[in-house]
C-alpha positions as CSV (number, residue, x, y, z in Angstrom):
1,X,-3.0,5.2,-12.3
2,X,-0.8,8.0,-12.1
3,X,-0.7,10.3,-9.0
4,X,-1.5,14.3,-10.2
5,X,-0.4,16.1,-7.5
6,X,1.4,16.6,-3.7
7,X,-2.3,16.4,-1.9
8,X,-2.8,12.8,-3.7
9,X,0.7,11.9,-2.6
10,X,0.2,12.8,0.9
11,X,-3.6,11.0,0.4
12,X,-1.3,7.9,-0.8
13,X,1.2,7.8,1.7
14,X,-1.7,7.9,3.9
15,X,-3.5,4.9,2.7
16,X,-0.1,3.0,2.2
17,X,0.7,3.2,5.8
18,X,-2.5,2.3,7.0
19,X,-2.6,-1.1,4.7
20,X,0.9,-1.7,5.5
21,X,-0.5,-1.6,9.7
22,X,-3.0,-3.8,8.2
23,X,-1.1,-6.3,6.9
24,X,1.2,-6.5,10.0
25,X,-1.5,-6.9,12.5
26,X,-3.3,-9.9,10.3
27,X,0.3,-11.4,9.9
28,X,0.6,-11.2,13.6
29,X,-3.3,-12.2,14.5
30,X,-3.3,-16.4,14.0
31,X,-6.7,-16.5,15.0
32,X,-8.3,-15.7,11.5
33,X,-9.1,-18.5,9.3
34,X,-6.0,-19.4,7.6
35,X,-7.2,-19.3,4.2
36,X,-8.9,-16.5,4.4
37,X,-5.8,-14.3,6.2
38,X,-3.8,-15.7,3.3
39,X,-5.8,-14.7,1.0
40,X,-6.3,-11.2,2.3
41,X,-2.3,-11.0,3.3
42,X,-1.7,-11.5,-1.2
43,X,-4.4,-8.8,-1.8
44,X,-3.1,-5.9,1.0
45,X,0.6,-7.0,-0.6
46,X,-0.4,-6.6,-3.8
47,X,-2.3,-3.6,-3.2
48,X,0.7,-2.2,-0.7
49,X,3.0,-2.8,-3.8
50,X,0.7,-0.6,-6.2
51,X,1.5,2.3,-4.3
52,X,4.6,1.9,-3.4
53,X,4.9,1.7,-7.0
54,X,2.7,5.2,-7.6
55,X,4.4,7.2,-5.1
56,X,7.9,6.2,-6.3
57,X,6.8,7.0,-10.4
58,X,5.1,10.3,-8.8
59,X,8.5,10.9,-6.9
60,X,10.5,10.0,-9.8
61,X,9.1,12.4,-12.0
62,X,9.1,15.2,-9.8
63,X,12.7,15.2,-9.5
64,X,13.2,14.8,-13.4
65,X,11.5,18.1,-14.1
């Protein structure tokens, strides 16, 4: 997926930081099962890396044209 434009960048940035506060409270929280918090911990990385990955190719190719 390719971001189109500055309102889905801001939208994305958005979403980012919210999954990466997320991520930190679970990694933080030991009372969940630990399987499961493992488990969700790969998925919000995984997902946390996606758009990390989008913003920077959105970024990237602002500042080539």
């Amino acid at each position: 997926m390719m971001l189109g434009n500055e309102t889905e960048l801001l939208n994305t940035r958005t979403k980012l930081r919210e999954l990466q506060e997320r991520y930190e409270a679970l990694r933080i929280d030991l009372s969940e099962d630990p399987r499961v918090r493992r488990l969700t911990m790969m998925s919000l990385r995984r997902l946390i890396n996606q758009l990390t990955e989008e913003i920077t190719r959105f970024e990237s190719h602002l500042h080539q044209v």
